[in-house]
C-alpha positions as CSV (number, residue, x, y, z in Angstrom):
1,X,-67.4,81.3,29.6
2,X,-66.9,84.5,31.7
3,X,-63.3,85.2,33.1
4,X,-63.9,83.7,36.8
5,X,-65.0,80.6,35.2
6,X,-62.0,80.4,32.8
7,X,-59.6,80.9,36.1
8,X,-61.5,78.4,38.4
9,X,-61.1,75.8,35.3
10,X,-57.3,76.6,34.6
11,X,-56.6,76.0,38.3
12,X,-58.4,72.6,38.9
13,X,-56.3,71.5,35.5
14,X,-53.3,72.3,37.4
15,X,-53.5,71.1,40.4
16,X,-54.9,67.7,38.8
17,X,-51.8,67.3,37.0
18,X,-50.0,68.5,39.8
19,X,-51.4,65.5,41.6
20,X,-50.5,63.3,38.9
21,X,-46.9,64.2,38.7
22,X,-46.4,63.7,42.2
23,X,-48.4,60.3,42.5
24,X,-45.6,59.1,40.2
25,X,-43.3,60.1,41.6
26,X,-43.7,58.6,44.8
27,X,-45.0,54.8,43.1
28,X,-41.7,55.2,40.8
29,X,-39.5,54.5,44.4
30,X,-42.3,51.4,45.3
31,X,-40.1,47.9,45.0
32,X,-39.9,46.0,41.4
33,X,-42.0,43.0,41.1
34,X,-40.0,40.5,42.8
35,X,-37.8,38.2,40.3
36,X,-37.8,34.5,39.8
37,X,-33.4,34.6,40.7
38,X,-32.8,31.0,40.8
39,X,-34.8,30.7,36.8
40,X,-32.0,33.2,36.3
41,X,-29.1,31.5,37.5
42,X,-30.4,28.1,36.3
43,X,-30.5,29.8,32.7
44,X,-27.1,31.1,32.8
45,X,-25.2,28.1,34.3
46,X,-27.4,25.7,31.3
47,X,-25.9,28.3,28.7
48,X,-22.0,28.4,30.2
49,X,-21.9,24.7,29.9
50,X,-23.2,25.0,26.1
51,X,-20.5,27.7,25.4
52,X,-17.8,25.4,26.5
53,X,-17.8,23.2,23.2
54,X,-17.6,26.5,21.3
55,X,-13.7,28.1,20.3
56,X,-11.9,28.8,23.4
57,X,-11.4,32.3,21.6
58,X,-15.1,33.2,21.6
59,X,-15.4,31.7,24.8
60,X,-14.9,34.5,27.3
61,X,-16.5,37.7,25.4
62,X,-19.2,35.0,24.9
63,X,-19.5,35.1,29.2
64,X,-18.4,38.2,30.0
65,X,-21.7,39.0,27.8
66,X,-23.7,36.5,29.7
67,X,-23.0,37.6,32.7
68,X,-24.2,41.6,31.9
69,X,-26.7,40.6,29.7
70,X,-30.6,41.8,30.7
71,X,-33.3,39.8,32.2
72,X,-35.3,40.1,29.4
73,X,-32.7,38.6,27.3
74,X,-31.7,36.1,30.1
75,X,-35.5,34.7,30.0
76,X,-35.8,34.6,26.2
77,X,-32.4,31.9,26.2
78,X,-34.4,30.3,28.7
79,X,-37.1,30.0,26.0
80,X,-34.9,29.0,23.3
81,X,-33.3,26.5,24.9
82,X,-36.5,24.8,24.8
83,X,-36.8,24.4,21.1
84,X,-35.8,21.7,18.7
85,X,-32.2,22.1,17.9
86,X,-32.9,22.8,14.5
87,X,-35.1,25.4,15.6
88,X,-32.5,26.8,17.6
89,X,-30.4,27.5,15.1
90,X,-32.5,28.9,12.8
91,X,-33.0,31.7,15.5
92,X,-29.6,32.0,15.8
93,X,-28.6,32.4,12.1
94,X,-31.5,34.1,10.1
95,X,-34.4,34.7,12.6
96,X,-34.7,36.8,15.0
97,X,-32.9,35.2,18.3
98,X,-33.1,35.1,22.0
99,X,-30.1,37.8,21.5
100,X,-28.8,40.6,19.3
101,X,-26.8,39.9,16.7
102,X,-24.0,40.1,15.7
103,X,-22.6,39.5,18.9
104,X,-20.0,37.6,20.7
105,X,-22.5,35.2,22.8
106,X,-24.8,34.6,19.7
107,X,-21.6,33.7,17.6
108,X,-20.3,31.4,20.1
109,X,-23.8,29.7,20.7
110,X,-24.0,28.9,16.8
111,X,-20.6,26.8,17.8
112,X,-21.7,25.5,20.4
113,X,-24.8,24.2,18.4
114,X,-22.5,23.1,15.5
115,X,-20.7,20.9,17.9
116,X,-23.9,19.3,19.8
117,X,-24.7,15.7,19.4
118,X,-28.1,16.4,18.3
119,X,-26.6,19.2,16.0
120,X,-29.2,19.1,12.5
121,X,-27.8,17.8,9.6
122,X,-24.8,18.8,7.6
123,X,-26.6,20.2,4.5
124,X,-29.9,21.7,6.3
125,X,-26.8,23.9,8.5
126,X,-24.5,24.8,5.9
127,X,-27.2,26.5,4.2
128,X,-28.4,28.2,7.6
129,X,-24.8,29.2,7.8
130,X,-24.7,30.5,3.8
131,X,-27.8,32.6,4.9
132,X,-26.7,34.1,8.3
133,X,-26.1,37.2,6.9
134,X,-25.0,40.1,9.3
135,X,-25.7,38.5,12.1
136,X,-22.8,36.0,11.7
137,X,-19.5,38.1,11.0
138,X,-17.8,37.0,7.8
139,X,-14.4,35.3,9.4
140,X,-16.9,33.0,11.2
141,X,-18.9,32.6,8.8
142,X,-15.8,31.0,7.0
143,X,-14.9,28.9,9.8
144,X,-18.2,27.8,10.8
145,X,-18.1,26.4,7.3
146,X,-14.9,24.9,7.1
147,X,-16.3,22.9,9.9
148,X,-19.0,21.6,8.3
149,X,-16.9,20.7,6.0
150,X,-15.0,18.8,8.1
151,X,-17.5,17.2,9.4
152,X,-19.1,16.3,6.1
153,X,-15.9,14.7,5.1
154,X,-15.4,12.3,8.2
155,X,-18.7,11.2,8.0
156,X,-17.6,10.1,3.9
157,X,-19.5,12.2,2.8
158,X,-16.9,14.0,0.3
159,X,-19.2,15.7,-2.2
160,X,-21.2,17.5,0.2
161,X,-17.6,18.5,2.2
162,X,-16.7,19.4,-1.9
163,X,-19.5,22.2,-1.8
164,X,-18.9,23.5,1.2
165,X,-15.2,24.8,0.6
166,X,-16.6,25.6,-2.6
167,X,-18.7,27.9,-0.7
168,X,-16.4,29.0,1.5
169,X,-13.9,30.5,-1.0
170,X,-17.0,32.4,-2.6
171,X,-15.7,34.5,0.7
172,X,-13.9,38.1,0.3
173,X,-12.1,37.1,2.9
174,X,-11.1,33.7,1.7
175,X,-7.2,32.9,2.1
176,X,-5.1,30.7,-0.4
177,X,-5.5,27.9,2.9
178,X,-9.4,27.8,2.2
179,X,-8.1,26.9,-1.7
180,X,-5.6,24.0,-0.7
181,X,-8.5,22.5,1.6
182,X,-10.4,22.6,-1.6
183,X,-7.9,20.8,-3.4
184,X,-7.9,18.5,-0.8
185,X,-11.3,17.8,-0.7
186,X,-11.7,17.7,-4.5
187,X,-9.0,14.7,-4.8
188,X,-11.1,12.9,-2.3
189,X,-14.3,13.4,-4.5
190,X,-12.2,12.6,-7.4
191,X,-13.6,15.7,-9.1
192,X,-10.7,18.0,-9.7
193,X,-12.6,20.3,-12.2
194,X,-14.1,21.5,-9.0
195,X,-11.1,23.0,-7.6
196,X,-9.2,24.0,-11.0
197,X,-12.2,26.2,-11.4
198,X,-11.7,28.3,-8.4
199,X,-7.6,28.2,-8.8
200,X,-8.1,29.5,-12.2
201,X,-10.2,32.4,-10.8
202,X,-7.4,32.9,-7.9
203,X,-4.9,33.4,-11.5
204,X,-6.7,35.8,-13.1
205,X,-5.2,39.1,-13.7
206,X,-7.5,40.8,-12.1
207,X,-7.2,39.0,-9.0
208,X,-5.3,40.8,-6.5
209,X,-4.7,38.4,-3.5
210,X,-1.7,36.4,-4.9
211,X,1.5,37.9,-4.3
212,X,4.5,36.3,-6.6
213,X,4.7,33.3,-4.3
214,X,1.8,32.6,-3.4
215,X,1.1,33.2,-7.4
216,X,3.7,29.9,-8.1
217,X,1.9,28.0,-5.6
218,X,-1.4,28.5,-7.5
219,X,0.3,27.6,-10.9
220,X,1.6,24.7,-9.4
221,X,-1.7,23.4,-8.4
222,X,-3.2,24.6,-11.8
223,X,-0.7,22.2,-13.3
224,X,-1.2,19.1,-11.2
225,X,-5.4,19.6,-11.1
226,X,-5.1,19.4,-14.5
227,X,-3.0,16.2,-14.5
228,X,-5.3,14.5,-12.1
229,X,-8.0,15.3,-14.5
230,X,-6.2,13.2,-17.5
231,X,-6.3,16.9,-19.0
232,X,-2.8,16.7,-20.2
233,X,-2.2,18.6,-23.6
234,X,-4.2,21.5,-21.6
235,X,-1.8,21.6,-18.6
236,X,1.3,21.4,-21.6
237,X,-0.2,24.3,-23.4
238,X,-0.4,26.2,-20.9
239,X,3.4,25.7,-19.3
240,X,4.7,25.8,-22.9
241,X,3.0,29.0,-23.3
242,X,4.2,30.7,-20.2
243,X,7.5,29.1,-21.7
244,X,7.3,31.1,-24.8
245,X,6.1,34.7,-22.9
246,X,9.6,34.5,-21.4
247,X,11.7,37.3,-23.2
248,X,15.2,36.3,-25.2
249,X,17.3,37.1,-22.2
250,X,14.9,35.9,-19.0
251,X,16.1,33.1,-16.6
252,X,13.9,30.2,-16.6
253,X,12.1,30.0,-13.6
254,X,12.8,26.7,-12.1
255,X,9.1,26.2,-10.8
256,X,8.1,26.7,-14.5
257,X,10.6,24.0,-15.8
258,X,9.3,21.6,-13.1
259,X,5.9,21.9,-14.3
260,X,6.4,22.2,-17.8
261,X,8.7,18.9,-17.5
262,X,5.7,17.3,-15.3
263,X,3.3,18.6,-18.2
264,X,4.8,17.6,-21.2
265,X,6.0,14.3,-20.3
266,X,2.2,13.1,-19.1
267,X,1.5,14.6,-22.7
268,X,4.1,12.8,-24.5
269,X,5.2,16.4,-25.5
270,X,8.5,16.3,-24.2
271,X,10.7,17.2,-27.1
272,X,8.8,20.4,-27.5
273,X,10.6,21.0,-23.8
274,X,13.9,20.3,-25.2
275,X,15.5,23.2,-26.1
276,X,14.1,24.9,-23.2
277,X,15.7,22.4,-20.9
278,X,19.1,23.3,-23.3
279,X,18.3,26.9,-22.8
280,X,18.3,26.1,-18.7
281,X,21.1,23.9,-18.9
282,X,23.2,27.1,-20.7
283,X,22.5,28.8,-17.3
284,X,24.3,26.9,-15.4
285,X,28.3,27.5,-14.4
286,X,28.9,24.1,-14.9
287,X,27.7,23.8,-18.3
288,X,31.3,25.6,-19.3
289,X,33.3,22.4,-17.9
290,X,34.2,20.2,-19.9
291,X,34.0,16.8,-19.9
292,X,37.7,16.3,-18.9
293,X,37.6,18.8,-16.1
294,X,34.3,16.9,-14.5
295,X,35.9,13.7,-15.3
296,X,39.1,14.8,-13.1
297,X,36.6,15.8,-10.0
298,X,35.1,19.2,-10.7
299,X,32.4,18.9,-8.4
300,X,28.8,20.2,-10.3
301,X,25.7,20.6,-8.5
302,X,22.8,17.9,-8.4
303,X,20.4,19.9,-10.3
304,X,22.5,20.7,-13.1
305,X,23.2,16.7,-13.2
306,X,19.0,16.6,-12.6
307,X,18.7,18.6,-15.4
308,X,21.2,16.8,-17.9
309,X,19.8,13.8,-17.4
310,X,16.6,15.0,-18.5
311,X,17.9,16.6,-21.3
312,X,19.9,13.4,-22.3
313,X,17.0,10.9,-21.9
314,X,14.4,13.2,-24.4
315,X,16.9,13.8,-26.9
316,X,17.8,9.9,-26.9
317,X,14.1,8.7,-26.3
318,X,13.6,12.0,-29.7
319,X,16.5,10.1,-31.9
320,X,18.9,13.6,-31.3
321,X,21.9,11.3,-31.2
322,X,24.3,13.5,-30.8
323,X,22.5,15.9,-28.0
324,X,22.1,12.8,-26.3
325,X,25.8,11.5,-26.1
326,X,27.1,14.7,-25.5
327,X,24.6,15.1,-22.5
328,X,25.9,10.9,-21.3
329,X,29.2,11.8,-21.7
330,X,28.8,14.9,-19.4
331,X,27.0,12.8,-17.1
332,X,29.2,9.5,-16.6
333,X,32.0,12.2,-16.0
334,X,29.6,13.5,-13.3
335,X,29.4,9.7,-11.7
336,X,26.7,9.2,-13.2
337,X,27.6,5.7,-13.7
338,X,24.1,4.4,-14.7
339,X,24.5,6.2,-18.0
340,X,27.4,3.8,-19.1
341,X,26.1,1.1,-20.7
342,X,23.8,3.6,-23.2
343,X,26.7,6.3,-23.4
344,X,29.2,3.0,-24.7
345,X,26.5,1.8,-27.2
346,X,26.2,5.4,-28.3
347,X,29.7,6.8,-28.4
348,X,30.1,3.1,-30.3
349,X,27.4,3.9,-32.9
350,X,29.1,7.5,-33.1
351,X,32.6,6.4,-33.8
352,X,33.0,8.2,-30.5
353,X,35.4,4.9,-28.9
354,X,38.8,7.3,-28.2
355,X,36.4,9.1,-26.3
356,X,34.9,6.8,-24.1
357,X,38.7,4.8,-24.1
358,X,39.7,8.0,-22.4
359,X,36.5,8.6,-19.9
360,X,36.8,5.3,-18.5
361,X,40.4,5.6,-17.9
362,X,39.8,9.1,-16.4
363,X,37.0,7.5,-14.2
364,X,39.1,4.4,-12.7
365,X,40.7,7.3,-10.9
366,X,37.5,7.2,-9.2
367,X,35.7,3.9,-9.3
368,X,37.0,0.4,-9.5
369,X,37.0,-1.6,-12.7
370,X,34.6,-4.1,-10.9
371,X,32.1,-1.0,-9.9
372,X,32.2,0.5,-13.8
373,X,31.9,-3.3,-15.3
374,X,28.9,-3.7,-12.7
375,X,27.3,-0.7,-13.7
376,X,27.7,-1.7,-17.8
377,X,25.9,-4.8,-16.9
378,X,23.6,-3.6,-14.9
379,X,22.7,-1.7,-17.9
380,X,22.2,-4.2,-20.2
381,X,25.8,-4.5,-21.7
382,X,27.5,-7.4,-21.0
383,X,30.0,-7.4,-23.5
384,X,31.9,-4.4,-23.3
385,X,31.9,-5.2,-19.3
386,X,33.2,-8.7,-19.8
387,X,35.8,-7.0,-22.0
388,X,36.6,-4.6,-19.2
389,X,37.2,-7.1,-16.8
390,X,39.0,-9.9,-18.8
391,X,41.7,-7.1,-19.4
392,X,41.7,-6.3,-15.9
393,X,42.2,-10.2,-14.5
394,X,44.9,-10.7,-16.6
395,X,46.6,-8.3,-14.2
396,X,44.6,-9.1,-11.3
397,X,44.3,-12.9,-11.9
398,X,43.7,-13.5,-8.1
399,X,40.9,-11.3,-7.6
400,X,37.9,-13.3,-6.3
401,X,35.4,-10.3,-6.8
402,X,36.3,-9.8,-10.7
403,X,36.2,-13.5,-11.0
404,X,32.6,-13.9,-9.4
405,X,31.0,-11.0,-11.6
406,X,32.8,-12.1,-15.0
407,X,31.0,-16.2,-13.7
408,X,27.6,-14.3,-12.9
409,X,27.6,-12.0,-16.4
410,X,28.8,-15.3,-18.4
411,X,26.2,-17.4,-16.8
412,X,23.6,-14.4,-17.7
413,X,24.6,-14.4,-21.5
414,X,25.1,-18.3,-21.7
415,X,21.6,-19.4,-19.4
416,X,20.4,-21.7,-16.9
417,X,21.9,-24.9,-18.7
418,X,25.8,-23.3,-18.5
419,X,25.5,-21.5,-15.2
420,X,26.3,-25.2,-13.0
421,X,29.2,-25.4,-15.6
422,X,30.3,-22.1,-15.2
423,X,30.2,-21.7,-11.4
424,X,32.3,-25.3,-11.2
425,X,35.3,-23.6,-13.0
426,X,34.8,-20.9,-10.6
427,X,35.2,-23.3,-7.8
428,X,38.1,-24.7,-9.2
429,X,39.4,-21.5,-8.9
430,X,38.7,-20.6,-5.5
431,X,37.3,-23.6,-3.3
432,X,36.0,-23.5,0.0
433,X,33.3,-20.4,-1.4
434,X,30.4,-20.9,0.7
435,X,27.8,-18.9,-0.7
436,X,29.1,-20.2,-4.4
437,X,28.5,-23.2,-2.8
438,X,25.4,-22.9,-1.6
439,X,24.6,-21.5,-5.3
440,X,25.8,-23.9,-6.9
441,X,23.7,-26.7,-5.0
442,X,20.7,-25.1,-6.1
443,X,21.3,-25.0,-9.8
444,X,22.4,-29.0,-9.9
445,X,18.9,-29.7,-7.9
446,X,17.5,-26.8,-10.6
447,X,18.9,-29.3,-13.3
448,X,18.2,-32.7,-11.4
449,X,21.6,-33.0,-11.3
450,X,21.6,-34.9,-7.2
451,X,24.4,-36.5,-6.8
452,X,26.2,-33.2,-8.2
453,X,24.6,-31.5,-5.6
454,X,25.1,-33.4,-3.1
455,X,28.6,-33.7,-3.4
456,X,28.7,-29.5,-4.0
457,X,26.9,-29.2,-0.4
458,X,29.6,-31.9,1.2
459,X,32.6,-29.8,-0.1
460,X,31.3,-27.1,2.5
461,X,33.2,-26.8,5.9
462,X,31.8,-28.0,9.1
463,X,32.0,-24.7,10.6
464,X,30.0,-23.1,8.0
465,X,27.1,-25.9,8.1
466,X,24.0,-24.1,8.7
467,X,21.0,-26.5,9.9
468,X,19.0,-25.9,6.7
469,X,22.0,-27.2,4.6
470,X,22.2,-29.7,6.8
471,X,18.8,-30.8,5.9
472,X,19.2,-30.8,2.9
473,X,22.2,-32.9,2.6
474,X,20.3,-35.3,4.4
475,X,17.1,-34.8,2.0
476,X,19.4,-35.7,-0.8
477,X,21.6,-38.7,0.9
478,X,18.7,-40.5,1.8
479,X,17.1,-40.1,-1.8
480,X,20.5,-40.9,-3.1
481,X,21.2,-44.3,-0.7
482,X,23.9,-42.5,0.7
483,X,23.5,-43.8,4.2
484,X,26.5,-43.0,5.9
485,X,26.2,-39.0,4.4
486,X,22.8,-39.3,5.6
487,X,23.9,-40.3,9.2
488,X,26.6,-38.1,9.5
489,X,24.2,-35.0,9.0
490,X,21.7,-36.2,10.9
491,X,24.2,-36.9,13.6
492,X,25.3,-32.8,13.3
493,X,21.9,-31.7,13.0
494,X,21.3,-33.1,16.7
495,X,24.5,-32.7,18.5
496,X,24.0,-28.8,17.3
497,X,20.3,-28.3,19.0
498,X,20.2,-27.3,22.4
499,X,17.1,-29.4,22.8
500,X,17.0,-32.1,19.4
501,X,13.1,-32.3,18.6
502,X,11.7,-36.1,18.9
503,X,11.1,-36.2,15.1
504,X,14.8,-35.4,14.7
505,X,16.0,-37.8,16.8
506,X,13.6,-40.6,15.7
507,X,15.3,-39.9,12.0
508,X,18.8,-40.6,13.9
509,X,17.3,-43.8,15.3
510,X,15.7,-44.9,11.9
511,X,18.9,-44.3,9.8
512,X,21.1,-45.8,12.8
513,X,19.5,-49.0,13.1
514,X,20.2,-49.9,9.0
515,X,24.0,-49.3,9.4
516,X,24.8,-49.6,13.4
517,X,28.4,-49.2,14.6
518,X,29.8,-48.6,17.6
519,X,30.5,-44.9,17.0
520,X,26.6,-44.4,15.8
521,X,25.0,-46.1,18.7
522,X,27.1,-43.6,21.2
523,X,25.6,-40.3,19.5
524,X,22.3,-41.9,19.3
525,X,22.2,-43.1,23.2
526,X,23.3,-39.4,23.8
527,X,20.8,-37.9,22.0
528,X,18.4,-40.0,23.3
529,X,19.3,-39.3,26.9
530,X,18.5,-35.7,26.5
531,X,14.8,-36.4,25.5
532,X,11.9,-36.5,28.2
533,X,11.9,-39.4,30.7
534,X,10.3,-42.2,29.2
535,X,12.3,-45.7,30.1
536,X,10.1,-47.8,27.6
537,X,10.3,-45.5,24.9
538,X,14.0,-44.1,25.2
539,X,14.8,-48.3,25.7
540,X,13.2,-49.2,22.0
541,X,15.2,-46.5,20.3
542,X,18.9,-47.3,21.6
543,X,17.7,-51.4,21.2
544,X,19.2,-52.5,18.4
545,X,17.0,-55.0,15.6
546,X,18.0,-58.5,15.5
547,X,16.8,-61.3,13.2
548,X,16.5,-64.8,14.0
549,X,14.8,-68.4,12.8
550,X,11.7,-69.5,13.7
551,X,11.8,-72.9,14.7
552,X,8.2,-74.1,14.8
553,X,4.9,-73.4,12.4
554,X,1.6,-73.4,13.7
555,X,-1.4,-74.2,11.0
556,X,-4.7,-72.4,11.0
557,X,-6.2,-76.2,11.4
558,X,-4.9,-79.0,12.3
559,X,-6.0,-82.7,10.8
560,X,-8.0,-84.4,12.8
């Protein structure tokens, strides 16, 4: 091509692209295609009403991201919101979605769809969840599934709410709370072993995220997991164990004791605790008292006393005789009265008596001779606490209390047969006792004895007649063809209703009429007056019977 051509060519290239450039440029400033607004807002407003089921904390970065987010974007929610909700979520969690994700609208829509009616089921969501990826953040992750989970569990179903906290402390970011909700859940399913696994994961050394507290906590729940799971010898291995790690001159931790006391007992391993618990006990200030100085009031804290009990009750359950007096004695000094009646048979067996002589008359400082002969026969030792209070009535011989426990433990020792005997002398001693009374009555009718019991009942006051002893002296005076006892309560038994019921009345009339005195008829005709108005009715009760002769027979048939 010669030079002229080359130049003419060159120059129609440039002003063609010249032309091109500035075509552009003026179609670039033409109007957009015109948008469908009201799709838009339609879109937006359907989604903002989804979002407010979602976490109030998500809630506004959720909008504020609505409300700048691109057509484009705007249009595809307008799409998804078409689909099937499972569909939806599936978009939302691991395919690709109407928005990018992770971001604060897409997280808050997978709420929002978690919370729907129509929401897909449990298991089919949990593992959408599981699979999110990136594009859920790992803290929601977590708490999208400890919803499910509680969802799962108050819809019963408790194995598949088991798995999912299962899966949510797989998380890095799991927290000791995720744990305890597993321990929850695992009781419900009754499977234990679940949640022992993943506490026993928490314990290991290499584990980080257990500082010493929250380290306690976990051994705690170690130990009762493994009781719930009948695995008992494992859980007193293990507490034992930690026992013996303990160098020569460590305090016991008191967590530690607890659980190795919980432990070995459920094990039936308790005397290998023993000397641990004396160990522990050593501790204490109190432990240098002696028994004299707690006796005279030396006040010792409750979970030394806690502690010595335990210690007493092994060694005496274990046959240590002597451990267990020693720990009795300490303890009845304490107040402990409950411990009497053993720490008396023991100190007894022991040839210990000067001893206990001495505690009990260092404890009446304290407590009444009634209270400590109480507390011996609450515990099964009736003897030494009759003795006890024999010595004391001869001194006391008026003392109605100390007479009524000596009648009940004699009437305990002696039985059913002796008790109505028993209780008489007590009368005897002291009439006019209404509730021995009352007592009383009962074990006559308990022994068919009647007419005992109904002259017991009649030795009550008038005052302290109740209507249901009342009845029942009448129960027993009509049995008993005591008519006149029968009226008279019957008589009290209405004049002490405000309103007397027609059957109680119609019992007054009935009894009346087979012994009628002047007296009688006036409480009846009262009693009658106060019933409803019926003239024929109220007439027949107050009209006394009458007999006469009949002075003519008629036949069936006459001759004829």
């Amino acid at each position: 091509m010669s030079r002229n051509s080359r130049q003419v060519f060159l120059l129609i290239v440039s002003y063609t692209a010249l032309a091109v450039a500035w075509g552009w440029r003026l179609h670039a400033n033409d109007a957009p295609p015109k948008r469908d607004d009201a799709l838009l807002d339609t879109t937006r407003t359907e989604i903002v009403s989804r979002l407010a089921t979602a976490p109030k904390k998500l809630q506004q970065a959720a909008i504020f991201q609505l409300a700048l987010l691109p057509e484009n974007e705007v249009l595809a929610l307008h799409e998804w919101l078409k689909d099937l909700p499972e569909q939806r979520l599936r978009k939302l969690t691991v395919q690709q979605g109407p928005v990018h994700a992770p971001c604060p609208l897409n997280t808050a829509l997978i709420f929002a769809e978690l919370e729907r009616a129509d929401a897909p089921l449990i298991e089919d969501t949990r593992l959408l969840i599981s699979a999110a990826g990136d594009r859920l953040e790992e803290p929601h992750k977590l708490a999208a599934l400890e919803l499910l989970a509680a969802q799962a569990a108050n819809n019963h179903e408790h194995s598949l709410a088991l798995e999912i906290h299962q899966r949510a402390c797989e998380s890095e970011i799991a927290t000791w709370e995720n744990v305890l909700a597993l321990a929850d859940a695992a009781r419900v399913a009754r499977r234990p072993a679940a949640a022992l696994k993943v506490v026993n994961a928490w314990l290991e050394p290499s584990a980080s995220r257990l500082d010493a507290a929250l380290r306690d906590d976990a051994l705690d729940l170690q130990t009762k997991l493994l009781l719930e799971g009948s695995r008992h010898a494992e859980a007193s291995r293990i507490t034992l164990d930690e026992l013996r790690s303990l160098k020569l001159n460590d305090a016991i931790p008191p967590r530690l004791m607890q659980r190795a006391l919980l432990a070995t007992h459920a094990a039936g391993e308790s005397a290998e605790l023993l000397p641990w618990i004396e160990r522990h006990l050593r501790t204490f200030p109190d432990h240098q008292l002696s028994v004299e100085d707690i006796a005279a009031g030396k006040t010792v804290s409750a979970d030394y006393v806690r502690w010595l009990h335990e210690s007493a009750a092994i060694a005496d359950l274990q046959n240590h005789t002597s451990i267990a007096c020693d720990g009795f004695f300490r303890l009845a000094a304490a107040g402990e009265t409950r411990v009497l009646a053993r720490l008396h048979a023991l100190a007894t067996q022991m040839g210990r008596g000067q001893e206990l002589a001495s505690l009990f008359t260092a404890l009446q400082r304290r407590f009444s001779v009634l209270e400590l002969a109480q507390a011996l026969a609450d515990g099964n030792a009736p003897v030494p606490a009759r003795d006890l209070l024999a010595a004391h009535l001869k001194t006391s011989p008026n003392n109605r209390a100390g007479w009524h426990l000596l009648t009940e433990i004699d009437a305990r020792q002696l039985g059913a047969a002796s008790a109505p005997m028993l209780w008489e002398g007590f009368i005897k001693r002291f009439p006019g006792d209404v509730r021995v009374l009352k007592h009383l009555a009962q074990l006559q009718l308990n022994n068919a004895q009647y007419p005992q019991a109904l002259h017991t009942l009649q030795q009550i006051s008038g005052e302290d007649l109740d209507e249901a002893t009342l009845r029942q002296i009448t129960a027993l005076a009509i049995q008993l063809d005591d008519l006149p006892a029968a009226i008279r309560s019957q008589q009290l038994i209405v004049q002490g209703s405000k309103q007397a019921s027609v059957s109680d009345v119609l019992t007054l009339a009935a009894l009346t009429r087979q012994s009628p005195d002047a007296d009688s008829q006036a409480v009846l005709a009262e009693a009658v007056a106060k019933l409803p108005a019926q003239a024929a009715f109220q007439q027949s009760l107050i009209t006394p019977t009458t007999t006469g002769e009949a002075s003519s027979f008629s036949t069936a048939a006459q001759a004829k």
